[in-house]
N, C-alpha and C positions, 0 to 999 in steps of 0.2 A: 544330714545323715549319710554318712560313706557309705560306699556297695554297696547301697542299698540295688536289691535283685531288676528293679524294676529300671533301676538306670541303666543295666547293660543292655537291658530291651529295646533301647532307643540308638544303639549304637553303629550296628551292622549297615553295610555298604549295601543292603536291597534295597532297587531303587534310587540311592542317589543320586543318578542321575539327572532327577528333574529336581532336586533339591539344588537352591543357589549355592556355589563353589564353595564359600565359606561355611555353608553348613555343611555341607559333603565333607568338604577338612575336615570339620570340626568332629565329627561323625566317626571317620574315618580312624582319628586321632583318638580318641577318647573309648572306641571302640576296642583298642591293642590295650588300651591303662586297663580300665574294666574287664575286660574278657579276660585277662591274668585268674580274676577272682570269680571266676564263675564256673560250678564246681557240679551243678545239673544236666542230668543223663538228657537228654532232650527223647522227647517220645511223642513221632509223630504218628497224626490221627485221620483216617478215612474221612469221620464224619466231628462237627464241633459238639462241643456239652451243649445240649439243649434239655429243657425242661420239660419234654413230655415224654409217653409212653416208650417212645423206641429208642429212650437212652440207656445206658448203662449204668445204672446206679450204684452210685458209692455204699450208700445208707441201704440199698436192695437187700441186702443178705443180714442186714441189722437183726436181731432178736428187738432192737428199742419198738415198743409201738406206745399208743394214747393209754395202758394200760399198764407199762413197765418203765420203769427208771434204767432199765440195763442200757448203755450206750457203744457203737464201737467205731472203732477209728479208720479212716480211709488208709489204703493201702499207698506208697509214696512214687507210684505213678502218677503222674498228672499227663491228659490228654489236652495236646492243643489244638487251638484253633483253626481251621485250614485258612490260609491266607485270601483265599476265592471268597469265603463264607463271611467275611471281617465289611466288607462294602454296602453286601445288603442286609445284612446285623444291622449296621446305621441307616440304611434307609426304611427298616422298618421302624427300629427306633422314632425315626423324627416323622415316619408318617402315624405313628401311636399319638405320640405328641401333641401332633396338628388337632386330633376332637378333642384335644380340651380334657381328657378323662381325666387328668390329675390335676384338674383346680379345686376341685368343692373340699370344702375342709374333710368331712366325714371319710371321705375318699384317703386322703395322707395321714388321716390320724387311725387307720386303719392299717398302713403300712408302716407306722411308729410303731401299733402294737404288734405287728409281726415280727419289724426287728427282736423287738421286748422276746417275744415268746420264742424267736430264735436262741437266742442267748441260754433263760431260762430252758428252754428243752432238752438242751445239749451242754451244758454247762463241763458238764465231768469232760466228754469226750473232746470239747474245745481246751479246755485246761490240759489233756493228753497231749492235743497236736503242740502246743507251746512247749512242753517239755520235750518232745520227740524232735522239734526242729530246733529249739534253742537251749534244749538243756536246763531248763529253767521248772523251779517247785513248784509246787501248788500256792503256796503264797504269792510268788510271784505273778502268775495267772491271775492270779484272786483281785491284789490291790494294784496291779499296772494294766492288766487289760477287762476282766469280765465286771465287776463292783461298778467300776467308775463308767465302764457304759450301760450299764443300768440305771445310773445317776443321769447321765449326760439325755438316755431316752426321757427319762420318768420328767428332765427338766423341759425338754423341747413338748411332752404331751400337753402340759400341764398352762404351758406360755403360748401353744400353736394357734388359736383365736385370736390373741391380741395380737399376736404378729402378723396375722393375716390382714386384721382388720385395717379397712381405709381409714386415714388419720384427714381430720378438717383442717386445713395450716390458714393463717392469715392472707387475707388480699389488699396489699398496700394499693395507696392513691399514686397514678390516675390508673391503673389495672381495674381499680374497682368502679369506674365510672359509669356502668352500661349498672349499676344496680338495681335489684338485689344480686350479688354474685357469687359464688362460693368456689374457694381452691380446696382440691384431694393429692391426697399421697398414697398409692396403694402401690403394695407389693409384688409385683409381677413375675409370674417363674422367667429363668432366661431361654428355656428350653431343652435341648439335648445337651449333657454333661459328661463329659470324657474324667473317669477319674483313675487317677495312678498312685497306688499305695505301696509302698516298702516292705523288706522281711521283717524289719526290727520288731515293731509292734502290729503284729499282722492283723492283729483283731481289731484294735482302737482307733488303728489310723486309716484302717479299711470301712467299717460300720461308720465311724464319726465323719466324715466329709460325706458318705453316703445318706444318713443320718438325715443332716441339714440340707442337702440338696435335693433330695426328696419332702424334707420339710415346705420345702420352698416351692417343690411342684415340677420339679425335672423330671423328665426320664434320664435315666443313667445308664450308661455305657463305662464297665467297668474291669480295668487290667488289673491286677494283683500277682503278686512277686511269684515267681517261679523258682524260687529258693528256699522257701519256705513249703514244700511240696505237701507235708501232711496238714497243715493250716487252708492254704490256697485250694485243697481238692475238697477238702470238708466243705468250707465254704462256697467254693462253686455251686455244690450239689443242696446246700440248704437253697442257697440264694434264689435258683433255680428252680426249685423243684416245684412251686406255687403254691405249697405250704404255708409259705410264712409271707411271701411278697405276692403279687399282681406280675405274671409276669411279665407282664409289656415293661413294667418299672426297671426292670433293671436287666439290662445285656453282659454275661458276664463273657471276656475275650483273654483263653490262657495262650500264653508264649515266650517268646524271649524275643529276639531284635525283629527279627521281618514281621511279627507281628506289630511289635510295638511302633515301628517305623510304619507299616501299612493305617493303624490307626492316625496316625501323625500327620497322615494326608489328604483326610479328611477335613471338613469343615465341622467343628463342634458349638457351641453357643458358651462356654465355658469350661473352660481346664481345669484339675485339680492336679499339682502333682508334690509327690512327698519326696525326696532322696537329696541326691549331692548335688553340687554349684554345677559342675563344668555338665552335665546331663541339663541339669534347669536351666543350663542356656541354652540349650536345643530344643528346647521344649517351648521354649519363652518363643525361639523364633520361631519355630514352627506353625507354634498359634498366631507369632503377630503377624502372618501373611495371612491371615483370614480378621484381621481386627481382633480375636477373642480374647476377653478378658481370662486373664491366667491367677491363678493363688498359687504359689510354689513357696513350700517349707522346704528347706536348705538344710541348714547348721551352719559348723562352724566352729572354732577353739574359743570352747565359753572360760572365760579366766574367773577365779576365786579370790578376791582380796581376803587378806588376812592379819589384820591391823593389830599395834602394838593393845587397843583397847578391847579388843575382843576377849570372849570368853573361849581360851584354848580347848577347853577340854571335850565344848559341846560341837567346837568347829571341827575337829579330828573326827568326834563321832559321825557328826551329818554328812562330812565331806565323804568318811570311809565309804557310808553307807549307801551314797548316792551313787557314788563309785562304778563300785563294784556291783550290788542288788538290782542298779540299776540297769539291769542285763548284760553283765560282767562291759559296761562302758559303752556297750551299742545304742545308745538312744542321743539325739540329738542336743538333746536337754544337759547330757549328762556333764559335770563338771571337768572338764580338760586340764587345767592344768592352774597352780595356785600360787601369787605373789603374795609372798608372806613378809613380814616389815622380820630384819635380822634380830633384832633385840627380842626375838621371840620364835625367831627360828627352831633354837634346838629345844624346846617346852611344846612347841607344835608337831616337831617330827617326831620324838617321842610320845606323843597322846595318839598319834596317827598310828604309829607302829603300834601301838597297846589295842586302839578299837580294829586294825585289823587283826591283829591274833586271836582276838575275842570274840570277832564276828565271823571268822572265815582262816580257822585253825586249821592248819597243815592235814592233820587228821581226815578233812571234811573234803578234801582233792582227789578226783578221780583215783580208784586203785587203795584206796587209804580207809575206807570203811563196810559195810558190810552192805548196804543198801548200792550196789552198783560201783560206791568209787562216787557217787556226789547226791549230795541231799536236795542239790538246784540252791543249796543260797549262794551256790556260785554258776554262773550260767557259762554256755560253750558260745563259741562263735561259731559263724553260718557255716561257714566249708572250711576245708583246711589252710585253702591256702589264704583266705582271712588271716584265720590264726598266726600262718609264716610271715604276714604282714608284718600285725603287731609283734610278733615277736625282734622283728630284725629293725622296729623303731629303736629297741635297746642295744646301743652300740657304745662305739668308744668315745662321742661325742658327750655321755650323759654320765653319770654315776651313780650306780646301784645302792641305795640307801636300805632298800626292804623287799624282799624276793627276789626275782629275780631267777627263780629255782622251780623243776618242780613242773615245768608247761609241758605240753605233749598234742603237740600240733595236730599228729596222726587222730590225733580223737578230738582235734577240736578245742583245747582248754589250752586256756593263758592263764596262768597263774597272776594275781593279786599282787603288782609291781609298783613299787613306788621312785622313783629317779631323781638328783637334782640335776639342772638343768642349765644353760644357759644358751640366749638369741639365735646362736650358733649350732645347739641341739639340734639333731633329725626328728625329735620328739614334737619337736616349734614349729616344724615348716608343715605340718597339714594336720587334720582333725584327727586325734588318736583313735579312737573311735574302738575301746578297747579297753580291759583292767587297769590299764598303768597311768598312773597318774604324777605330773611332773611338778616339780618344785623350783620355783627362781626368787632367789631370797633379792629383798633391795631393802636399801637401806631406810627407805621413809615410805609415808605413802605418796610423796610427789613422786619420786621417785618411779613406783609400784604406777602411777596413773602415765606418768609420761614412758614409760616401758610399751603402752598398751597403745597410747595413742602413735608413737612411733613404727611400731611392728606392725598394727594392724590397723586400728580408726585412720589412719593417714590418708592408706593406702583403700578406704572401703571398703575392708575386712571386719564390717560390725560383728559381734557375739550375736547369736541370739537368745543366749541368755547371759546374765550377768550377777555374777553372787560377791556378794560380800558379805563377812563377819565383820563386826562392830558394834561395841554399844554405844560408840560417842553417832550422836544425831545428824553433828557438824560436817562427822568423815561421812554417813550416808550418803549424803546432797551432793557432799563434795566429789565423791565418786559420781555418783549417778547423773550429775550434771554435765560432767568430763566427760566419761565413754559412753555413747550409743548403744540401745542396746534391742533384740526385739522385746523382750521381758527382762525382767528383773524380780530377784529372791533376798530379802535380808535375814541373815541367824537362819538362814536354811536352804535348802537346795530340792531340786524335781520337783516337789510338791506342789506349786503355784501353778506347773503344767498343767493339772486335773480342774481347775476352776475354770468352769464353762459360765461363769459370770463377765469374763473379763476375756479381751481379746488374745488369741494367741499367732503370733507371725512374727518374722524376723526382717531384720531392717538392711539395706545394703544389701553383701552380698550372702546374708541369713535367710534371703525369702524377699514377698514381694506378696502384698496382702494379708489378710486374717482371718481367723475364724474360729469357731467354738460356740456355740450356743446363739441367740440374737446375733453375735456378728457373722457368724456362720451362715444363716438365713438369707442376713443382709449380703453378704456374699457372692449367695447362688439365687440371689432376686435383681431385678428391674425396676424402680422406683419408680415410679409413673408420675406425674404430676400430671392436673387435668383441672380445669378451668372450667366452670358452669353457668353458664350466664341465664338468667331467668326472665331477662328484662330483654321484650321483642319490642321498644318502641321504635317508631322510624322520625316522627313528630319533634321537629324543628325546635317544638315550645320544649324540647326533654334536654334541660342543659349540658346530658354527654352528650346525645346527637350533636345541637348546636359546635358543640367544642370538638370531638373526632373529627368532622368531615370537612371536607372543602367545602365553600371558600374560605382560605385563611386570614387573619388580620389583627393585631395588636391587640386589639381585645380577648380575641382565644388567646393569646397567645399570655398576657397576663391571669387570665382565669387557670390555664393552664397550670404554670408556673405556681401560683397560690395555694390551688389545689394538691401540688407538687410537695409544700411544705406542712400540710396536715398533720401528717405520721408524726410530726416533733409536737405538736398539741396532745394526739391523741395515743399518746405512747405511753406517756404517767398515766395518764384514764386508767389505760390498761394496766399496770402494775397492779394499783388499789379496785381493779375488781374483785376479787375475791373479800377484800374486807365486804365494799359495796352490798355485794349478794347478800351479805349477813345485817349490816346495819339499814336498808335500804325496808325491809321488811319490819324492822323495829321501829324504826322512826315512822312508817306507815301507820303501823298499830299504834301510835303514842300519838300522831294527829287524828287519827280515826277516834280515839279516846277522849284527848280533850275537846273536838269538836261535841264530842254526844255529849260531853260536859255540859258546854256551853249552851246546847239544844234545849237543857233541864233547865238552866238558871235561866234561859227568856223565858219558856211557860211557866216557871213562878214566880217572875217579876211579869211576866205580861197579862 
């Protein structure tokens, strides 16, 4: 995910100095890219957002109470952090931590329903702040950020027991010798959690890694985009306020670089972080001088096959749809750019061109209708000069096939662009991240595979997501086998994102780890293994004794080895246990029966 806010927060030269040379470069470098696009008034602060009595509240002057639905929306100052305040935030943190108060399940499934009731309380007014920061409808609120994390809670309530619960795992031979013994797996928080979220999805991708890592029993320490100013400030002030969370649970830290570089100096138990590659390598190193385990969703140029078998009409539709709806192209997920096999070229960019007139008519563009100039089914980018980005990807390298017309930087919109393309495109060399969606026709689909793996798999450039249309089964595999990918979508696009059944991360240079639901969990847990011996004998005549300990001699040393090879006996056992459990009982009651049989026929013969 390009620009995202929270990347440029990691960029700034404060403190570099004690960062190794290479990170400092890197810092230093990537700091001038980023900061181009960084378009927030900065508004520094006396004292940080805190959660109690002597803050300043957002929600203060609210009419909302326990008695009204009316909602209203933070003003788009955000107060940050002072950078003094950011050291012992963490050290109270991690001495909250230390009593243990967030292991008991009751305890975390009390902060799931907080989340829940955050959501639900504020619903209208979080739907506001998405439109005021991204331009974006009430629909779009509805099915890309507020629905689906009510889903994602009501899944994590519902499963938070058995994920907690210690699992009994097998104890192979000679492990098991001291018997009776019993091996455990239980799930252990990791501790304090530094988590860093993006503007794009400011809601889904902030609550959902918080979500799970509170699931799991962290305390959280958390930065969120300072781009997104009417979202980021709402949020502080729910998060905060001890309404809905515990506040020990969650530390929220606003700013831009010296903050986010001050938290970076720290020692955390586990990183979260959402935005771009050349940021998530700083981020990566940052944490690997403290050993911590890191999860970083990236992106990347997700490519669209679009095979001579496919169903054109429904591939124009979905691709449009994803496009564009999908926050006019700022989302990770979103499809980048599509190899369409030539014998079907001009039947696909006509179907394209029809679902976008029909979904996102000239009419419906800033300035063109009565309701402001946009209804949100087309959304704005973050700042302007976002916007001048995407615009100036369309040059003379590409050719305007479909819009093209019509953008207006000054407010933020890029008009719904479609381009053909080729290797040599400025549209190719980085993640568009934006409405315009590019086209590079090939002639086959070997073709369409070997384009991808030359450009990008080569080079460690996985997708992290990977679509194709196709009805033939064969071209499925055959793709999906060829390119890496971290997901993958067939006859569809974005939607497989929302499934917290299944893991979501990207592979290469897409991300590094997963999460979503269970893997999420697994994530921001410890797995324990633990050993329980129940058998105190010391007694020579106890064949482990005998075999453990010195003195040793050919004889342990074949009992050993013997014992060694059991598991290959006693491994079919175990398959046909489960018949066993059932047959094992019937055949009891069928000898218990003829036996009494038999009891009758001797007292009447005897």
């Amino acid at each position: 995910m390009k620009f995202v806010a929270s990347s440029a927060s990691l960029l700034i030269s404060v403190g570099l100095s004690n960062l190794s040379p290479s990170l400092a470069f890197n810092c230093k470098r990537t700091a001038a890219i980023i900061g181009r696009f960084t378009s927030t008034k900065r508004y520094h602060a006396a004292t940080m957002i805190r959660s109690d009595s002597s803050s300043t509240s957002l929600l203060s002057s609210s009419k909302n109470n326990s008695n009204s639905n009316e909602e209203t929306v933070p003003s788009p100052s955000l107060t940050y952090t002072p950078i003094s305040s950011i050291s012992p935030l963490i050290t109270e943190a991690r001495t909250s931590y230390a009593t243990h108060f967030t292991h008991p399940y009751q305890f975390r499934l009390a902060q799931l329903d907080g989340i829940e009731r955050l959501i639900r309380d504020n619903y209208s007014a979080l739907s506001k702040t998405i439109n005021l920061d991204l331009g974006q409808g009430s629909m779009y609120a509805e099915a890309f950020e507020l629905t689906g994390m009510l889903g994602r809670i009501s899944y994590a309530k519902s499963n938070l027991r058995q994920w907690m619960t210690t699992q009994s795992v097998p104890t192979p031979f000679p492990v098991n010798l001291n018997m009776p013994v019993q091996s455990q797996l239980t799930p252990y928080p990791r501790g304090v959690a530094l988590i860093i979220s993006p503007w794009n999805l400011p809601i889904t991708l902030t609550l959902t890694p918080l979500l799970e890592a509170i699931a799991a029993g962290n305390v959280c320490v958390l930065k969120m985009s300072e781009k997104c100013v009417h979202t980021t400030s709402l949020l502080t002030e729910l998060l905060s306020s001890g309404k809905y969370l515990d506040q020990r649970v969650v530390k929220v830290v606003n700013g831009e670089a010296e903050e986010a570089t001050e938290l970076l100096r720290h020692r955390f138990d586990v990183v979260s972080y959402t935005g771009g590659e050349k940021v998530g390598r700083i981020v990566n190193e940052a944490a690997a001088k403290h050993l911590t385990p890191t999860l970083l969703e990236l992106g990347g140029k997700n490519p669209v096959f679009v095979t001579k078998n496919a169903d054109i009409a429904c591939a124009a539709m979905r691709i449009a749809w994803g496009k564009v709806t999908g926050n006019a192209g700022q989302l990770c997920i979103s499809p980048d750019y599509c190899l369409v096999e030539e014998s079907v070229k001009e039947e696909f960019v006509e179907a394209l061109c029809k679902a976008m007139d029909e979904f996102y008519p000239v009419s419906s563009y800033p300035g063109n209708n009565g309701d402001d100039g946009n209804r949100g089914d087309v959304g704005k980018m973050i700042s302007v000069e976002h916007a001048e980005r995407v615009v100036s990807m369309v040059d003379s390298t590409c050719n305007v096939i479909y819009g093209g017309k019509h953008h207006d930087t000054k407010e933020r919109f890029v008009a719904p662009t479609i381009v053909e393309a080729t290797a040599d495109s400025t549209v190719m060399k980085d993640e568009i991240f934006g409405p315009i969606l590019a086209i590079v026709t090939v002639p086959d689909l070997d073709s369409a595979i070997e384009y991808v793996q030359t450009n990008f798999s080569s080079k460690g450039k996985h997708p992290l997501n990977l679509y194709l249309f196709t009805k033939s089964k064969k071209e499925q595999q055959q793709i999906m086998n060829a390119i890496p990918s971290g997901t993958c979508a067939v006859n569809d696009v974005i939607k497989h994102s929302a499934n917290y059944y299944v893991p979501f991360g990207g592979i290469g240079t897409s991300g590094l780890g997963a999460y979503y639901g269970k893997f999420g969990f697994d994530f921001f847990s410890h797995y324990r293994g633990s050993l329980l011996v129940k058998n105190h004998s010391t007694s020579k005549l106890d064949p482990a004794v005998w075999i453990q300990f010195p003195p040793y001699n050919d004889k342990k040393i074949f009992a050993f080895r013997s014992l060694s090879k059991l598991p290959l006996i006693f491994g079919p056992l175990k398959r046909i246990a489960p018949v066993a459990k059932v047959l094992l009982p019937v055949a009891l009651g069928g000898l218990l029966f003829w036996a009494g049989i038999m009891v009758e026929r001797l007292k009447y013969f005897g």
